[in-house]
C-alpha positions as CSV (number, residue, x, y, z in Angstrom):
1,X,-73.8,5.7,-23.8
2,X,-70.3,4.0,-24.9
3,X,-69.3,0.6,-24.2
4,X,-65.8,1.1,-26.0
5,X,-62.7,-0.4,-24.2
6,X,-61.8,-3.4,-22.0
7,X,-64.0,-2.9,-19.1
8,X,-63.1,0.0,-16.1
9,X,-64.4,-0.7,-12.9
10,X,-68.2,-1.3,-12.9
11,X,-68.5,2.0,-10.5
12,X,-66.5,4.2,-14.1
13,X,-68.9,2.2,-16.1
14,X,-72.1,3.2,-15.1
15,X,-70.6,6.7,-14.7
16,X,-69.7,6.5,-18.8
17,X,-72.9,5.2,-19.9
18,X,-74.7,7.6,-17.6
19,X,-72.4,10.2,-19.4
20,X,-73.2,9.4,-22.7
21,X,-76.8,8.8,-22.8
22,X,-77.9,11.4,-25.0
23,X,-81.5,12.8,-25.4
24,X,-80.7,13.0,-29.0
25,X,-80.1,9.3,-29.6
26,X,-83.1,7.5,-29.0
27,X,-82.7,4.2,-27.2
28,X,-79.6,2.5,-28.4
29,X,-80.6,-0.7,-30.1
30,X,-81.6,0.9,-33.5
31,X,-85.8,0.9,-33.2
32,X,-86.2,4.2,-32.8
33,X,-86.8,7.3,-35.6
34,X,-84.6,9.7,-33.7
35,X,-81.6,9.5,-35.9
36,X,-81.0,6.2,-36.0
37,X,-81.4,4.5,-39.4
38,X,-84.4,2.1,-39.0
39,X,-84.1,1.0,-42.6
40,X,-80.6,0.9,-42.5
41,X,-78.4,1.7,-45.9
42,X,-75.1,-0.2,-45.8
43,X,-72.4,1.8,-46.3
44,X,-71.5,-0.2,-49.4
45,X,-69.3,-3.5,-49.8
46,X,-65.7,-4.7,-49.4
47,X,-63.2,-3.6,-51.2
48,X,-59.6,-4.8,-51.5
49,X,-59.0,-1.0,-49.4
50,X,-62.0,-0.7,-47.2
51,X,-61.1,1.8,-45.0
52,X,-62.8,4.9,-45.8
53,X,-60.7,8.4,-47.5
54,X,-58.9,10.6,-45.3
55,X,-60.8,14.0,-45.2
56,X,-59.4,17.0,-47.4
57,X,-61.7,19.7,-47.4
58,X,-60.6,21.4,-44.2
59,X,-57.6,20.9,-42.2
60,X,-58.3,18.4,-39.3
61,X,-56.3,17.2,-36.4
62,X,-53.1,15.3,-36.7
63,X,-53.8,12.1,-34.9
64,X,-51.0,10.4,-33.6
65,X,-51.4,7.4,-32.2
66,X,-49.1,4.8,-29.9
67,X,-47.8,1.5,-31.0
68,X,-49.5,-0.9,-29.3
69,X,-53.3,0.4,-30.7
70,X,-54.2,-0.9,-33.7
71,X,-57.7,-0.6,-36.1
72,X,-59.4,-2.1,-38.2
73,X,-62.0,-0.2,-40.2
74,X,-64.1,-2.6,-42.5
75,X,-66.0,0.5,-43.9
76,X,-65.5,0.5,-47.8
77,X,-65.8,3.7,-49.9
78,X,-69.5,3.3,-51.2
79,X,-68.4,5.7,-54.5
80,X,-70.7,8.6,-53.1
81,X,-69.1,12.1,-51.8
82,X,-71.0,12.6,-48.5
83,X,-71.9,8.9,-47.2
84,X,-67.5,8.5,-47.4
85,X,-67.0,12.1,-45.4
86,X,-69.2,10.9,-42.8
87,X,-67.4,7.8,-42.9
88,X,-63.9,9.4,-43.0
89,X,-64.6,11.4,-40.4
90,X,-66.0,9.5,-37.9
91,X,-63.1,7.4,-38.1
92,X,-61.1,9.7,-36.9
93,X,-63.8,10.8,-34.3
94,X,-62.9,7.0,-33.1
95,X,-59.0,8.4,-32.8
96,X,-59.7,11.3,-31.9
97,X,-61.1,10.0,-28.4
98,X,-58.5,7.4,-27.9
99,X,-55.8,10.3,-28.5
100,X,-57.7,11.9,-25.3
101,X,-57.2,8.8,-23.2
102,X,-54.0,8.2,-24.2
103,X,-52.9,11.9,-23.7
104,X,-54.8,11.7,-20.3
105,X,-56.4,15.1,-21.4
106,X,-60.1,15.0,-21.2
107,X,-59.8,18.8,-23.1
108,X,-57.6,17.5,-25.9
109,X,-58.4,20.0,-29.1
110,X,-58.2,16.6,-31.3
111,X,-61.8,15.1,-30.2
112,X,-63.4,18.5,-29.9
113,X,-63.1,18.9,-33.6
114,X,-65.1,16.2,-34.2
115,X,-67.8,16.2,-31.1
116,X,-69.9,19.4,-29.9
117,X,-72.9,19.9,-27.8
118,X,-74.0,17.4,-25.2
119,X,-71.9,14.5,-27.3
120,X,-68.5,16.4,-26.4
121,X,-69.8,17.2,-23.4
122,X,-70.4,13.9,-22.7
123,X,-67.5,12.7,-24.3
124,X,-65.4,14.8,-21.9
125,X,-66.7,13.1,-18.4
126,X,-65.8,9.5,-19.8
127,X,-62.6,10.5,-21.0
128,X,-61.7,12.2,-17.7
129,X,-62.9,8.5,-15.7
130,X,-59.9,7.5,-17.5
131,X,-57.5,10.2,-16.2
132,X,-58.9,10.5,-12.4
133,X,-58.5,5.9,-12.8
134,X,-54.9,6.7,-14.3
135,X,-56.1,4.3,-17.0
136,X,-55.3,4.4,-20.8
137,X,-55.6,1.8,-22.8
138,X,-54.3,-0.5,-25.6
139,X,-55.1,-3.6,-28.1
140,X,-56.7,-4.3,-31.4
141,X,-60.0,-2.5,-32.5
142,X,-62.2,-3.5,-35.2
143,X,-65.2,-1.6,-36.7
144,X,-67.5,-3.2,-38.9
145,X,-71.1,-3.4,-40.8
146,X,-71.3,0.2,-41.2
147,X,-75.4,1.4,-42.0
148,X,-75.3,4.9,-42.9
149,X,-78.2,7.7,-44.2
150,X,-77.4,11.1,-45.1
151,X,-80.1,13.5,-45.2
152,X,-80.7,16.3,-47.4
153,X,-80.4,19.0,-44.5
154,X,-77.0,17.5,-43.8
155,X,-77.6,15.6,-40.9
156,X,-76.8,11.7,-40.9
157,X,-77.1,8.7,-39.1
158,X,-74.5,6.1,-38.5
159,X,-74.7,2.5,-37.3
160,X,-72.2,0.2,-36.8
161,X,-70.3,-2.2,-34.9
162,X,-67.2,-2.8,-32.8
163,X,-65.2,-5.9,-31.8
164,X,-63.7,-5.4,-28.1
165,X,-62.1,-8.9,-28.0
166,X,-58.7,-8.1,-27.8
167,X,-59.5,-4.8,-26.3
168,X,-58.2,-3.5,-22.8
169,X,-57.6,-1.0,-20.0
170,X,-54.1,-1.0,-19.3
171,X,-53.6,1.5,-15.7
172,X,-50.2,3.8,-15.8
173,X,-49.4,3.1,-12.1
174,X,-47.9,-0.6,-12.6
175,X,-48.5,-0.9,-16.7
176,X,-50.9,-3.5,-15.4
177,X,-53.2,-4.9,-18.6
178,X,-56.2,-5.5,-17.2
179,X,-57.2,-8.7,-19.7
180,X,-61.2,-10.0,-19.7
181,X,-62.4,-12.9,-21.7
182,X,-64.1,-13.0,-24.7
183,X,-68.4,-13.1,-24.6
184,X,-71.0,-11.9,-26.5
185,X,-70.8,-8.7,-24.7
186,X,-67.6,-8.5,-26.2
187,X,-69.4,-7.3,-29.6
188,X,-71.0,-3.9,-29.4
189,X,-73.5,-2.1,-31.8
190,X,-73.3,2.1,-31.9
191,X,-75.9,4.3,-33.6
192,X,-74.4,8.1,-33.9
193,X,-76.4,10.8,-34.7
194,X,-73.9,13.9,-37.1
195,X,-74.3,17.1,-38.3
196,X,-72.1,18.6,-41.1
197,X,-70.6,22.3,-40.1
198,X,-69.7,25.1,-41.8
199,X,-66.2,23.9,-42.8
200,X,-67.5,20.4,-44.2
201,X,-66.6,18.4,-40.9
202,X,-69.1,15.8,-39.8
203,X,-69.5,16.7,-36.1
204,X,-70.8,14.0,-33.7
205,X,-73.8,15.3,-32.0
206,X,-75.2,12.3,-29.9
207,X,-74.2,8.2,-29.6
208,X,-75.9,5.4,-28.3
209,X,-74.8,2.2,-27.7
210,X,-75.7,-1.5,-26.8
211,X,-73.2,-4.3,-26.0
212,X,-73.7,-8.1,-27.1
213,X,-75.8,-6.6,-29.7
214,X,-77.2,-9.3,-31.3
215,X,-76.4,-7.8,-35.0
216,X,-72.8,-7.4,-34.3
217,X,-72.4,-11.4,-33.2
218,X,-69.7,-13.1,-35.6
């Protein structure tokens, strides 16, 4: 399930998190052996440019984003080839779905490049709550404590946090922001569940998620 963005109607949410339970992802708050790390490695520590490498072994999608989004990514480079791909590219997985939103297209190419199976599947219903709501949305984003394993048959597991705070749904009708306050739900945790393809791209193939996760509290 995703928790990402100010809040949509309580009706859209239980129709995302419905969406984006996956089979494949165990049950969300990071106790389960089904790809999620249950000895978690850090994904390594600050650095004075934490945000992890753009990709460059195969092309990816251009990833053009409005104005008023911004991120923050506190994943640092940990120094080892695979553990900062799958870092790279699931930051712009992260993008790549906002892009979607944004563009109101719940097919856009961008996302699908990074998401297959029942994770782009999934991926597509919540996006498309968004179009059918005439909702996009728009604030700051920050991503944090990243816990990453990457296993020899190039699968991986990825843990990590995201601050909503001064995150919202902002509906295309009036350009109403719909504002909410600040609580613990505010700070969610994510486990995703990758597979590396052909080409080198780290493909998202299931996420969990849990809000007011007590690891993500500042």
């Amino acid at each position: 399930m995703i928790h990402r963005r100010g809040p949509l109607p309580a009706s859209l949410v239980l129709i995302a998190i419905s969406a984006l339970t996956l089979s494949s992802c165990g049950t969300g708050d990071g106790s389960d052996g089904n790809g999620n790390p249950t000895v978690a490695e850090t994904a390594g520590t600050p650095s004075a440019s934490p945000t992890a490498p753009e990709p460059s072994r195969t092309d990816r999608p251009r990833i053009s984003l409005p104005a008023d989004l911004s991120y923050v990514f506190d994943w640092p480079r940990t120094g080892d080839k695979e553990k900062d791909a799958v870092l790279a590219d699931s930051e712009q997985s992260i993008k790549a779905v906002d892009l979607a939103i944004v563009s109101q297209n719940a097919l856009d190419p961008a996302y699908l490049h990074y998401y297959e199976g029942k994770a782009a599947a999934g991926t597509e219903k919540f996006i498309q709550e968004y179009v059918d709501q005439k909702a996009t949305i728009t604030g700051n984003y920050r991503f944090y404590e990243p816990r990453l394993a990457v296993r020899e048959d190039g699968t991986a597991a990825l843990s990590y946090c995201e601050d909503q705070g001064r995150a919202y749904v902002k509906y295309l009708r009036d350009n109403k922001i719909r504002k909410t306050e600040v609580t613990a739900k505010s700070y969610v945790e994510y486990h995703t569940s990758l597979k590396k393809d052909a080409d080198g791209v780290w493909k998202v193939q299931g996420v969990s998620s849990k809000s007011g996760s007590a690891a993500c509290q500042p």
